[in-house]
C-alpha positions as CSV (number, residue, x, y, z in Angstrom):
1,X,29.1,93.2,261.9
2,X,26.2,94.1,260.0
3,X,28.0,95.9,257.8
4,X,29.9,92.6,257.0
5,X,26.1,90.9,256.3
6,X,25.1,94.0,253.6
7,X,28.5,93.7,251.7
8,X,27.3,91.8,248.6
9,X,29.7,88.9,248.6
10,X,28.7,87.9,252.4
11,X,24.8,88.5,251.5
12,X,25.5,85.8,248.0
13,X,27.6,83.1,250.3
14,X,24.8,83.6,253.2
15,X,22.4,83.0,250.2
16,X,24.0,79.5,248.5
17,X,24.4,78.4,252.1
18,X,20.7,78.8,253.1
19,X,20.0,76.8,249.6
20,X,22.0,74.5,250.2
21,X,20.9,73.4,253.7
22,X,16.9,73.9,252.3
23,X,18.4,71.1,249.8
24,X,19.7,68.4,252.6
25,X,16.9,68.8,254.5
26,X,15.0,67.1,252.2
27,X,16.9,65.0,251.8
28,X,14.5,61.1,252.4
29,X,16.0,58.8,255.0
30,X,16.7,55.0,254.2
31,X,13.2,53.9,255.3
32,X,11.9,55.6,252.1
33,X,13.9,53.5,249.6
34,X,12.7,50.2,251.3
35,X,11.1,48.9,248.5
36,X,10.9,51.9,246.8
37,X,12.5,52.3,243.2
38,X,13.2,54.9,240.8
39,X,11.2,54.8,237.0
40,X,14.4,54.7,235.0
41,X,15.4,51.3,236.9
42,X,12.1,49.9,235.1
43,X,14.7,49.8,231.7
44,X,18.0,48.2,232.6
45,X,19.1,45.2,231.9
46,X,19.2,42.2,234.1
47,X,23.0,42.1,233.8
48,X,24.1,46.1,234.6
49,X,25.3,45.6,238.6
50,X,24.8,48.9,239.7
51,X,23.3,52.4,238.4
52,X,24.0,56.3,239.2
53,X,21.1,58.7,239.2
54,X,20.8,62.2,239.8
55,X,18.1,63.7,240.8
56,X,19.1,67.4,240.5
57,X,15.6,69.2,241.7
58,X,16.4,67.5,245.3
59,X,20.1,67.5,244.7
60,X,20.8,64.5,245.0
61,X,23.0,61.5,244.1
62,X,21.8,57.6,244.2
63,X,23.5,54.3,243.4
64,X,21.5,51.4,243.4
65,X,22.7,47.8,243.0
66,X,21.4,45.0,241.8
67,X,20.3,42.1,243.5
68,X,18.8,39.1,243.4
69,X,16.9,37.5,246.5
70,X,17.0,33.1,247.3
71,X,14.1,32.7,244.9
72,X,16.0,34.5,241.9
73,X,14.0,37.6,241.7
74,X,15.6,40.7,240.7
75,X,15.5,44.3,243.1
76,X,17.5,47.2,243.2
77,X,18.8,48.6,246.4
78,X,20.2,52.2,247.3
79,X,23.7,51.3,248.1
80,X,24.7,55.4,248.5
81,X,23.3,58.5,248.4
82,X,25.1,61.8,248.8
83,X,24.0,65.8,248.7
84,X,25.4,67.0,245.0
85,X,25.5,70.5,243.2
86,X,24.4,70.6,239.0
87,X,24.7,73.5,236.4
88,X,25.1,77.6,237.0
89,X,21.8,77.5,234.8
90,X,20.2,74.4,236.1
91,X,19.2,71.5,233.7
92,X,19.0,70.6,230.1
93,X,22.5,71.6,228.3
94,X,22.4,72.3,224.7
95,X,25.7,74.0,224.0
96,X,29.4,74.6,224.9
97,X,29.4,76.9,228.2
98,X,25.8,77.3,228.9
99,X,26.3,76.4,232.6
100,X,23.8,73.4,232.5
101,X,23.9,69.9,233.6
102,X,22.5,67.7,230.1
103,X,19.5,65.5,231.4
104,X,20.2,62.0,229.5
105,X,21.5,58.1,230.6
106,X,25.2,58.5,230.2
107,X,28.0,56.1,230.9
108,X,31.7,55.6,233.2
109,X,34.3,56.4,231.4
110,X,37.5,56.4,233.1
111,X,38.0,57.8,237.2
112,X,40.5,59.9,237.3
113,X,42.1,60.4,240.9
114,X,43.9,63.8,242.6
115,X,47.2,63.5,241.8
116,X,46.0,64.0,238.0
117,X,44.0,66.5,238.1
118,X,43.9,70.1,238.8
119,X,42.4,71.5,242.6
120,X,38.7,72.1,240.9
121,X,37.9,68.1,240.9
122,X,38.9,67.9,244.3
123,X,39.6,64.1,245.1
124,X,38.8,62.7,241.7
125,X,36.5,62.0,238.9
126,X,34.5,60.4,237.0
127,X,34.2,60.8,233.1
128,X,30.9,60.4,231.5
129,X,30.1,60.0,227.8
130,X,28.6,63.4,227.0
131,X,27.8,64.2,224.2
132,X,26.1,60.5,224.0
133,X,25.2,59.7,220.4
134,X,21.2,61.0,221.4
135,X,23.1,64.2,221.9
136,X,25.2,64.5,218.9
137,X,22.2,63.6,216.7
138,X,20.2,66.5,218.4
139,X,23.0,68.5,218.2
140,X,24.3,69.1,221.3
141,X,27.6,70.5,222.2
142,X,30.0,70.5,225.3
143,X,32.1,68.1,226.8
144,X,33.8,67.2,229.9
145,X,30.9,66.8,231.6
146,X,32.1,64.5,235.2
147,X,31.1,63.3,238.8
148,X,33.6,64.6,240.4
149,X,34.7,66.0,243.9
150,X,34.9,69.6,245.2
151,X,37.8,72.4,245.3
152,X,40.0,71.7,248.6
153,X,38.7,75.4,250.1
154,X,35.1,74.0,250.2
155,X,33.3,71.4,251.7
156,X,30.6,71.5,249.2
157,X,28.7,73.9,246.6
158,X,25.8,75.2,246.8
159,X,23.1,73.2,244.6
160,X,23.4,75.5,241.6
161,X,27.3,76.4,241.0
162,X,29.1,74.1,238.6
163,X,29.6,74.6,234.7
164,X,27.7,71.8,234.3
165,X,29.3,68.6,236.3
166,X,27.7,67.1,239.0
167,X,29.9,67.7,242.2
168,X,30.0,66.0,245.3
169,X,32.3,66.8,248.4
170,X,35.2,65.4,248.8
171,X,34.5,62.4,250.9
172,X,31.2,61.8,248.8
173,X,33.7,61.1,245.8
174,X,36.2,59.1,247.7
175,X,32.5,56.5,249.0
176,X,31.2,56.5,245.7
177,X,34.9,55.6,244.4
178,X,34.8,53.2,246.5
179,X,32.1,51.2,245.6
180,X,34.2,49.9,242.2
181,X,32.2,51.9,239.3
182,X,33.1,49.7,236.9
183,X,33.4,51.7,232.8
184,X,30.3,51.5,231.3
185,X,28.0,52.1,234.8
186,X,24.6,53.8,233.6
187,X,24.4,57.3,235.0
188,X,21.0,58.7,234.6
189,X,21.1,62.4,234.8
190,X,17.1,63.6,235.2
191,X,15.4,66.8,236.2
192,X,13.1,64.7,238.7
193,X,13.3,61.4,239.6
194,X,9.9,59.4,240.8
195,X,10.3,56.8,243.2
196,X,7.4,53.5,243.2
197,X,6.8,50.4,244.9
């Protein structure tokens, strides 16, 4: 058995599986959002019904919808959270196969579900505008940048192990699916995210 724990392979998944459980533990419970509301929410529109942000230094996943309370005024509420894994090399993509998740607002494209798509996107996806026209102008390159879910022979990944998707388990995808991302849903990709009141 200890031989087992020095073989390098064993000592790597013991490794990704101690960062990812650092990551989910903490992880805020729903008392925290009461009231509570990301600074890139300060800038949308009135008429978007729901946004998607990633917060990748807590790895994390958020969609908020908008609503309206009996006197007309507007707030956004976290509708769904989820535990999500970014870039090989963290944040801030600048070229074809750097391994980094691009930091940016991007926007639904089309979801794509299992029966369409190879094992790696697990239980679907959802496409996202990259390279946005901000990117093109600075030169950016890459594509195929997704939400999407995780290969069948994992639950999850560990917080740093995609090419540059953000990747949610399985059953993550299916909820956020679920909720009806309509095309053109904001998706706010950011290093941090700071929560006020």
């Amino acid at each position: 058995r200890e031989a087992l724990l020095q073989h390098p392979d064993v000592r790597q998944r013991l490794s990704q599986l101690k960062a990812e459980a650092l990551q989910r533990t903490r992880h805020q419970d729903k008392a925290f959002f009461a009231g509570q509301y990301p600074t890139p929410v300060r800038y949308l529109s009135p008429n978007v019904a729901q946004v998607v942000l990633v917060d990748a230094q807590k790895s994390r996943l958020y969609v908020l919808a908008n609503q309206r309370d009996d006197a007309g005024k507007r707030s956004f509420k976290v509708v769904f959270d989820a535990y999500v894994s970014i870039g090989n090399n963290g944040m801030g993509k600048w070229r074809e196969g750097d391994g980094k998740t691009p930091a940016g607002v991007y926007f639904v494209q089309k979801h794509l579900t299992d029966p369409m798509l190879p094992d790696l996107y697990g239980s679907g996806a959802l496409t996202l505008d990259y390279p946005s026209p901000i990117d093109k102008e600075q030169r950016r390159t890459g594509s195929g940048i997704w939400l999407h879910g995780s290969p069948s022979q994992q639950y999850a990944r560990p917080p740093t192990a995609t090419d540059g998707c953000v990747v949610l388990a399985n059953d993550d995808m299916t909820r956020l699916v679920q909720l009806g991302l309509k095309a053109d849903t904001p998706v706010v990709i950011a290093e941090q995210l700071t929560w006020h009141d």
